[in-house]
mmCIF file of the C-alpha atoms, coordinates in Angstrom:
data_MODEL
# 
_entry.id   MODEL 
# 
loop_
_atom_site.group_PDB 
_atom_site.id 
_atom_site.type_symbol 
_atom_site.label_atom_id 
_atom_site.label_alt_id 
_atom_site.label_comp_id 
_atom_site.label_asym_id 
_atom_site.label_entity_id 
_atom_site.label_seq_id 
_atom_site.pdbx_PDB_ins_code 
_atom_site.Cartn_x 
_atom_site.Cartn_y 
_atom_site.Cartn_z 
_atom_site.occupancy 
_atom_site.B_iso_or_equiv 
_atom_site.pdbx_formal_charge 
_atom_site.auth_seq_id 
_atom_site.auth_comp_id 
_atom_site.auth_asym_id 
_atom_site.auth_atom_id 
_atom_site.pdbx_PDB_model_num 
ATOM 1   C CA . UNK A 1 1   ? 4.355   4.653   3.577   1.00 0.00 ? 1   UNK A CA 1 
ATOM 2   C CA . UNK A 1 2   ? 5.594   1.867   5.058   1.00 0.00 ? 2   UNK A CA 1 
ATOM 3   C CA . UNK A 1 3   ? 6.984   -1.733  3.630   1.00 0.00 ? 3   UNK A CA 1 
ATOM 4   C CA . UNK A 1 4   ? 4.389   -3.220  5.431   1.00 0.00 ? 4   UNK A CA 1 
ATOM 5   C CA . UNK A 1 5   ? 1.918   -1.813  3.862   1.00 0.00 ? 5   UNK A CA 1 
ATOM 6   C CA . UNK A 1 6   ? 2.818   -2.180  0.286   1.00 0.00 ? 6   UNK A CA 1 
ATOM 7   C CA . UNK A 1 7   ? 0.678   -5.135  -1.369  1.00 0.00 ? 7   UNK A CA 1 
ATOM 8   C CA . UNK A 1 8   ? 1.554   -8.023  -2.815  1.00 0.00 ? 8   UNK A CA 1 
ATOM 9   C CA . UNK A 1 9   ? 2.903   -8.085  -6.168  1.00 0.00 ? 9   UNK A CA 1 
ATOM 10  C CA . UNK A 1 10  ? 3.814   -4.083  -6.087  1.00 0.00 ? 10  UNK A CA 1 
ATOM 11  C CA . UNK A 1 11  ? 7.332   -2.563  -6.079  1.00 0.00 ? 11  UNK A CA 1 
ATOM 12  C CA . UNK A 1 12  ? 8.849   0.048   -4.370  1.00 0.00 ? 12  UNK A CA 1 
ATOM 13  C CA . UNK A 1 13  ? 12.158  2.314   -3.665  1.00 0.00 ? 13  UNK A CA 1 
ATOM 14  C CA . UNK A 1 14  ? 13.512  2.108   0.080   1.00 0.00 ? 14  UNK A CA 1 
ATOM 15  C CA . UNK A 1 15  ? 13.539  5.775   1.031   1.00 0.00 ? 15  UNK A CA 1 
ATOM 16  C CA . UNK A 1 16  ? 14.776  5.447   4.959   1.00 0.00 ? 16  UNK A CA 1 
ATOM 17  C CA . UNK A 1 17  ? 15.837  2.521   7.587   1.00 0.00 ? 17  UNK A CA 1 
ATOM 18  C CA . UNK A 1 18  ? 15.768  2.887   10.980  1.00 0.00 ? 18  UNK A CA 1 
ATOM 19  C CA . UNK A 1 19  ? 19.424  4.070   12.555  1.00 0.00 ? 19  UNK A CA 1 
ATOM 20  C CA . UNK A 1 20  ? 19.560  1.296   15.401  1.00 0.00 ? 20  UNK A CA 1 
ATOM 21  C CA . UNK A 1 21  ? 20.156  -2.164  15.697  1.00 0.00 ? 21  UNK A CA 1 
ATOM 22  C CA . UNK A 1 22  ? 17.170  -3.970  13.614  1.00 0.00 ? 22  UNK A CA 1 
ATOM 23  C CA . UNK A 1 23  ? 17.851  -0.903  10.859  1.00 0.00 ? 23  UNK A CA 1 
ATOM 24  C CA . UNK A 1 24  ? 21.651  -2.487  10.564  1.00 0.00 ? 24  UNK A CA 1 
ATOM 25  C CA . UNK A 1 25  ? 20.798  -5.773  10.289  1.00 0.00 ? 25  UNK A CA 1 
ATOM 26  C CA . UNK A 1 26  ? 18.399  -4.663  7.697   1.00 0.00 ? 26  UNK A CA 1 
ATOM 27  C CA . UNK A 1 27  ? 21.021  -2.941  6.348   1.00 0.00 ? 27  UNK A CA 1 
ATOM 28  C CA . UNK A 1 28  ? 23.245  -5.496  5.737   1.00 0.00 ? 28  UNK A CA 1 
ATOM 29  C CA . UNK A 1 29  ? 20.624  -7.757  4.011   1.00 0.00 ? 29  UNK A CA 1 
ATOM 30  C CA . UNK A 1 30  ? 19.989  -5.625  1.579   1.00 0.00 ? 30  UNK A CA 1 
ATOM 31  C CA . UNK A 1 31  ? 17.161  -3.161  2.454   1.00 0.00 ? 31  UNK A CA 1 
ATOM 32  C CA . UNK A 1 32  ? 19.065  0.380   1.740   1.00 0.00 ? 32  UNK A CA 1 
ATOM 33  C CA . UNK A 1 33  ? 17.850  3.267   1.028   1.00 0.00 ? 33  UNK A CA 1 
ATOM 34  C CA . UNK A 1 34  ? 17.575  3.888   -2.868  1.00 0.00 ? 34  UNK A CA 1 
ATOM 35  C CA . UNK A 1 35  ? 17.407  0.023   -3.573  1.00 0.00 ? 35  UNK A CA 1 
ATOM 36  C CA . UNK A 1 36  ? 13.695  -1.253  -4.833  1.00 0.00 ? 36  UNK A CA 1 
ATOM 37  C CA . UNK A 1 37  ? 12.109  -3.946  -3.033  1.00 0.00 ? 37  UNK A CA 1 
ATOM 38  C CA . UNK A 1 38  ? 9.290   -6.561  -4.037  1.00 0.00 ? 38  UNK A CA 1 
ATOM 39  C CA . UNK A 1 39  ? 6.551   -7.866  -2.227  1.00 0.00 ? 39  UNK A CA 1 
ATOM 40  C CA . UNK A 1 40  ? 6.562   -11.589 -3.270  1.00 0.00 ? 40  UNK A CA 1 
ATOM 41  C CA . UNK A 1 41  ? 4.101   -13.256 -0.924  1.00 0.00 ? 41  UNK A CA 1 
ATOM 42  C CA . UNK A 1 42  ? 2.889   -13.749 2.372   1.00 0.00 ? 42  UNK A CA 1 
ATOM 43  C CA . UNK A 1 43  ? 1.818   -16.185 4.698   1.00 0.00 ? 43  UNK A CA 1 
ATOM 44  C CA . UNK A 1 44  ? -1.919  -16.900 5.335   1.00 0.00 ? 44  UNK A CA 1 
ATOM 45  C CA . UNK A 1 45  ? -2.357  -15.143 7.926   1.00 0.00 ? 45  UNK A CA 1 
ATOM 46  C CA . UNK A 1 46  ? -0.306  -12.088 6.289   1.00 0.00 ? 46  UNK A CA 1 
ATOM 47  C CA . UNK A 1 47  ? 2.370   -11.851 8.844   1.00 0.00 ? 47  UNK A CA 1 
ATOM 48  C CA . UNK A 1 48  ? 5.402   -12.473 7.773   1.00 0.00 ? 48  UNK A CA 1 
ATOM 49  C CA . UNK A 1 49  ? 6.142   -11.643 4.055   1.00 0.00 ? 49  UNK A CA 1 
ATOM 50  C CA . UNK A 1 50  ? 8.451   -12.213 1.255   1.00 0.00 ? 50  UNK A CA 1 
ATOM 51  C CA . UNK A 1 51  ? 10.315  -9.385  -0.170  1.00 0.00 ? 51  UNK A CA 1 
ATOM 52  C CA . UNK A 1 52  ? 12.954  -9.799  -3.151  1.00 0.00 ? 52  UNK A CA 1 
ATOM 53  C CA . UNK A 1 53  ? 15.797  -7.294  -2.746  1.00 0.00 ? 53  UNK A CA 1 
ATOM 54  C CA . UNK A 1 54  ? 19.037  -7.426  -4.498  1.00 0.00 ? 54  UNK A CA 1 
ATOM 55  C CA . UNK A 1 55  ? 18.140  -10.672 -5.724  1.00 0.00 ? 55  UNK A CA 1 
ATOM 56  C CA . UNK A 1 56  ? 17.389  -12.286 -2.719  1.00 0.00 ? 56  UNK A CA 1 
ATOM 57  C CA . UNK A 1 57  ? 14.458  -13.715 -1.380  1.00 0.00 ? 57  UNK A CA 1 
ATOM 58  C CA . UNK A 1 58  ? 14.119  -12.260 2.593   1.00 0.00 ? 58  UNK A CA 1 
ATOM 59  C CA . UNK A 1 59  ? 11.576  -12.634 4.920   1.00 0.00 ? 59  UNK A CA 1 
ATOM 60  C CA . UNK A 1 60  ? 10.493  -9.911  7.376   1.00 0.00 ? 60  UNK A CA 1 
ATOM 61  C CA . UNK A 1 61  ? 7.624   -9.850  10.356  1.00 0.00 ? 61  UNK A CA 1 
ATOM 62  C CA . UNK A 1 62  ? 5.443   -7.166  9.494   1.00 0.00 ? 62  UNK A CA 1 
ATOM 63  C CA . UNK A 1 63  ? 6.645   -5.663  12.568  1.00 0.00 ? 63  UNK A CA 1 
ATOM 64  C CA . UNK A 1 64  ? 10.159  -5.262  11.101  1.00 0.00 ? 64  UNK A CA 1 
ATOM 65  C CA . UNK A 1 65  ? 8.681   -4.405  7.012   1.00 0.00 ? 65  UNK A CA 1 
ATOM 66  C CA . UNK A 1 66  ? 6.835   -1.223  9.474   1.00 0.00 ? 66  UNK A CA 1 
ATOM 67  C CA . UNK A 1 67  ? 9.567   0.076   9.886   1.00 0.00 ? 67  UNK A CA 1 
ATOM 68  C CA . UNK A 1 68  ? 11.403  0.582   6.766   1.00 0.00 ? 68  UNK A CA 1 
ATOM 69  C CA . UNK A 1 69  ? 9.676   3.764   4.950   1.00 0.00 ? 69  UNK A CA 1 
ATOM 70  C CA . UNK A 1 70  ? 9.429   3.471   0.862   1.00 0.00 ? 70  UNK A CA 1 
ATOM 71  C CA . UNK A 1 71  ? 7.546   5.374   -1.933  1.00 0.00 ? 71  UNK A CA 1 
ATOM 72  C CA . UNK A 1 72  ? 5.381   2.933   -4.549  1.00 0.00 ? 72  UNK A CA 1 
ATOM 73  C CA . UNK A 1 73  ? 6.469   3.067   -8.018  1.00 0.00 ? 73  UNK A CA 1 
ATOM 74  C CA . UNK A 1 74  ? 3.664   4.966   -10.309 1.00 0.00 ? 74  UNK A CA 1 
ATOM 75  C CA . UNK A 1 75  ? 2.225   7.629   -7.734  1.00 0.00 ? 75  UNK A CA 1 
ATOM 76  C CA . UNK A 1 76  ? 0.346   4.799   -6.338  1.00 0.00 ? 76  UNK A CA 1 
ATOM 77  C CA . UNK A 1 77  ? -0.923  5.474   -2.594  1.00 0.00 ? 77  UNK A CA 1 
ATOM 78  C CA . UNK A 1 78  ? -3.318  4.196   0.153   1.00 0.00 ? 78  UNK A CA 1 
ATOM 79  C CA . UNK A 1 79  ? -6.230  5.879   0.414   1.00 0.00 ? 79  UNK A CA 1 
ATOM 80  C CA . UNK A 1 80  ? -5.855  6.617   3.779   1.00 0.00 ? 80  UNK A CA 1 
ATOM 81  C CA . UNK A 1 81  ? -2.536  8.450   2.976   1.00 0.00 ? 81  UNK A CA 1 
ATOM 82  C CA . UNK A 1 82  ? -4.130  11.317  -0.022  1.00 0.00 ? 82  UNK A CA 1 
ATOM 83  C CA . UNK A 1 83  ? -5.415  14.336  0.090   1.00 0.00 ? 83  UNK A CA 1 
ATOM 84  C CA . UNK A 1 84  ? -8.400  16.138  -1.918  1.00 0.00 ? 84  UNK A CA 1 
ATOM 85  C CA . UNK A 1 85  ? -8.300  15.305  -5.245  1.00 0.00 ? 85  UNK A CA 1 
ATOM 86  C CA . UNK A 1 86  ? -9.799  12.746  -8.289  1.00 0.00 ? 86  UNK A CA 1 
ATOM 87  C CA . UNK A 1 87  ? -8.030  9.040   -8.332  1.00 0.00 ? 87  UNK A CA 1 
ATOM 88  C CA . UNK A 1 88  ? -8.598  6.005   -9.880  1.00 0.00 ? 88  UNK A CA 1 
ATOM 89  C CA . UNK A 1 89  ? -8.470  2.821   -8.121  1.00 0.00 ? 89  UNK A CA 1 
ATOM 90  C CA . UNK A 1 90  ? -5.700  0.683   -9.256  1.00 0.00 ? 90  UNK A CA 1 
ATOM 91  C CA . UNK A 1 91  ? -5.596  -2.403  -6.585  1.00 0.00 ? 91  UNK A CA 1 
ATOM 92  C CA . UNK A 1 92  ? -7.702  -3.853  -3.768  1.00 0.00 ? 92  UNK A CA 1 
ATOM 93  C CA . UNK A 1 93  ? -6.807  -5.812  -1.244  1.00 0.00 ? 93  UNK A CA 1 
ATOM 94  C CA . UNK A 1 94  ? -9.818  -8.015  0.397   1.00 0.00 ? 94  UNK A CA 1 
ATOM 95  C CA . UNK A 1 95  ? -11.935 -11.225 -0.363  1.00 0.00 ? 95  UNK A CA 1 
ATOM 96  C CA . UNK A 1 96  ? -15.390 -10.991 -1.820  1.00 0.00 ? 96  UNK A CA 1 
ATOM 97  C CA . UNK A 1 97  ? -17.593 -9.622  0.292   1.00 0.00 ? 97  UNK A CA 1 
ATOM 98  C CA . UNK A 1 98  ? -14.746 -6.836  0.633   1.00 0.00 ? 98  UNK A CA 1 
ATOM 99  C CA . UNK A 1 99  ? -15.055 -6.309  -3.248  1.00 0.00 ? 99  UNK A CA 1 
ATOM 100 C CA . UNK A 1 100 ? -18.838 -6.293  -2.948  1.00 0.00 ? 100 UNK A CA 1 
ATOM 101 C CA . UNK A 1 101 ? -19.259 -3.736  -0.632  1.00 0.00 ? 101 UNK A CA 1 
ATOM 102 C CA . UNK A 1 102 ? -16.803 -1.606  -2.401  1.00 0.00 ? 102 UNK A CA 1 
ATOM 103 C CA . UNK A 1 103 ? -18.757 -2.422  -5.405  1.00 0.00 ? 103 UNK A CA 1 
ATOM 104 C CA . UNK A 1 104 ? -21.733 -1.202  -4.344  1.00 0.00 ? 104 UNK A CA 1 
ATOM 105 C CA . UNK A 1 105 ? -20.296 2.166   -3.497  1.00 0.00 ? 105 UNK A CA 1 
ATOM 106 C CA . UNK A 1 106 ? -19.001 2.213   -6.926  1.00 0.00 ? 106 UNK A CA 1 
ATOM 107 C CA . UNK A 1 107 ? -15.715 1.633   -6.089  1.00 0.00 ? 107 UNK A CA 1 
ATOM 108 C CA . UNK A 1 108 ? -13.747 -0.967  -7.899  1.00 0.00 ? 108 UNK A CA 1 
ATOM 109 C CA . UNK A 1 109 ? -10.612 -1.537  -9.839  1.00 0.00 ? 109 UNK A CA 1 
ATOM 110 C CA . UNK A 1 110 ? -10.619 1.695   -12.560 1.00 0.00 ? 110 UNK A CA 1 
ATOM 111 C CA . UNK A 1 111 ? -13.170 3.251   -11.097 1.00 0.00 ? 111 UNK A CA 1 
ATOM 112 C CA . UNK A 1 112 ? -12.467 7.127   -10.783 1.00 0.00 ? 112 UNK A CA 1 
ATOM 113 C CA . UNK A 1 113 ? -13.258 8.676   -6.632  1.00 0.00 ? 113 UNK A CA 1 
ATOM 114 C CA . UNK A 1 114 ? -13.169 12.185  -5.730  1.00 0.00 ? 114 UNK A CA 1 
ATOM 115 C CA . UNK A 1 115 ? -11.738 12.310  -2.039  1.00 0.00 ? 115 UNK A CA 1 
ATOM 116 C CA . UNK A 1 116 ? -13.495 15.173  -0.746  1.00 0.00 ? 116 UNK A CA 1 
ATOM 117 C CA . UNK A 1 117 ? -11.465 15.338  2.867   1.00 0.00 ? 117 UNK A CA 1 
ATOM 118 C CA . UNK A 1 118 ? -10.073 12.738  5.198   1.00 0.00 ? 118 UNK A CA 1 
ATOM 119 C CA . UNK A 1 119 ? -12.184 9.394   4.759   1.00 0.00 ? 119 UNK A CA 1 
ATOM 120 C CA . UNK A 1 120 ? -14.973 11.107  2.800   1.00 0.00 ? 120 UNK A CA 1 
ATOM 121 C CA . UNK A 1 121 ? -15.208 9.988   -1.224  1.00 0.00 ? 121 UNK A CA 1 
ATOM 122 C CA . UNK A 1 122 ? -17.460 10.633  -3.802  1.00 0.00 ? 122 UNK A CA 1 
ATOM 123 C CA . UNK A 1 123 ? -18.570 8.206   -6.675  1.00 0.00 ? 123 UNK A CA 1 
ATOM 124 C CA . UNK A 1 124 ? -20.871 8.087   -9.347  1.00 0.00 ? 124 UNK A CA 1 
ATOM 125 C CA . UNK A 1 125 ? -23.146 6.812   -6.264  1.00 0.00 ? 125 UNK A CA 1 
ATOM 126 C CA . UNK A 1 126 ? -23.363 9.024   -3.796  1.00 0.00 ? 126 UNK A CA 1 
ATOM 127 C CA . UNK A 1 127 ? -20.911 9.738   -1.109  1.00 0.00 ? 127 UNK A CA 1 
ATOM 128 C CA . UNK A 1 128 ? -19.246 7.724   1.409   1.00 0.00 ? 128 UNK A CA 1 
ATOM 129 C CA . UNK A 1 129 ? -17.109 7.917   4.788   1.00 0.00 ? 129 UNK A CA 1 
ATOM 130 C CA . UNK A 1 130 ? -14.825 5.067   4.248   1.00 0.00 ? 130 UNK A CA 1 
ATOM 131 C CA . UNK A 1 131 ? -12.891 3.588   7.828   1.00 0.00 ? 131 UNK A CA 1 
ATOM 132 C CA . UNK A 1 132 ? -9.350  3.940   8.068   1.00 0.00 ? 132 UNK A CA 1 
ATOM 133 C CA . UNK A 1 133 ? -9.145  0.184   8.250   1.00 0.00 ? 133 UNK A CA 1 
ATOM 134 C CA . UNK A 1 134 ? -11.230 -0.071  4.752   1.00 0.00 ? 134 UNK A CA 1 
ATOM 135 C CA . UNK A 1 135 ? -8.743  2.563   3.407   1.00 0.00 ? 135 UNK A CA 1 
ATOM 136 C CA . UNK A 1 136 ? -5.456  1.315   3.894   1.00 0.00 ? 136 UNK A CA 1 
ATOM 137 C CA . UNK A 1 137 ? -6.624  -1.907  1.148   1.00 0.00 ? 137 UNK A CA 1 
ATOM 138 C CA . UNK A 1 138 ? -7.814  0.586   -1.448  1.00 0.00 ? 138 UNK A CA 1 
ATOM 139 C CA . UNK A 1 139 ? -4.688  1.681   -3.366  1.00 0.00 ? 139 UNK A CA 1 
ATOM 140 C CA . UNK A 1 140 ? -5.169  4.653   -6.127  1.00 0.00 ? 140 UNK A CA 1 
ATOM 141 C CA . UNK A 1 141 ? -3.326  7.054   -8.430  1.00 0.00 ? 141 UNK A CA 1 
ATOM 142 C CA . UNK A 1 142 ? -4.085  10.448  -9.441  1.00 0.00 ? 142 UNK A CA 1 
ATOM 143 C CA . UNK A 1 143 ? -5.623  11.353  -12.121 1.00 0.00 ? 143 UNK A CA 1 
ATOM 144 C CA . UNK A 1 144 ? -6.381  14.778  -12.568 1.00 0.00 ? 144 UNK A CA 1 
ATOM 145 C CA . UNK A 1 145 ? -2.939  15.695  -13.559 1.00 0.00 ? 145 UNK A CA 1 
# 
């Protein structure tokens, strides 16, 4: 996934940086691979964000943060990004009516899904297609291990 898309508040480990001129300037502000990153904030519009590396605060257009890659700590993962499988929903991102419609699928924060294939979920109401756009602000963790 990309740094971009990592919500606020989350950490994760750099994993690659582009080899070309924006990837050494990221380089040399602290964004190398291995090294964990924060998401600290945004601006109100969510573009650009905060990011705490090596003890720094830095601040990167999204644009930039897309193209660093990095894993999320705890198996966590977009649901746009995981295959077949049951999760449980660990973070949302969206206002209230985003919340409410998820609610009403019977999705919400540690609620259990069943992703059946690409977009398609199961819950204790029925199943749902869920967008792509709706997908990448529902973040979940296995849990049939």
């Amino acid at each position: 996934m990309s740094l971009s898309d990592v919500p606020v508040g989350f950490e994760a480990k750099i994993i690659s940086v582009p080899d070309d001129t924006v990837g050494n300037r990221l380089l040399s502000i602290g964004f190398v691979p291995g090294n964990k990153v924060k998401v600290v904030g945004c601006a109100p519009l969510g573009d650009p964000r905060i990011y705490m590396v090596m003890g720094k605060m830095v601040t990167l257009r999204n644009d930039e943060a897309k193209r660093i890659l990095v894993s999320v700590e705890d198996g966590i993962e977009p649901l746009s990004n995981v295959t077949e499988g049951i999760w449980r929903v660990v973070h949302l991102i969206g206002g209230r009516n985003f919340h409410e419609k998820l609610r009403s699928m019977g999705i919400y924060i540690g609620s259990t899904v069943k992703v059946v294939s690409k977009g398609v979920v199961e819950t204790e109401k029925g199943t749902f297609k869920i967008g792509l756009g709706m997908a990448k602000r529902i973040f979940i963790r296995r849990d049939d291990v």
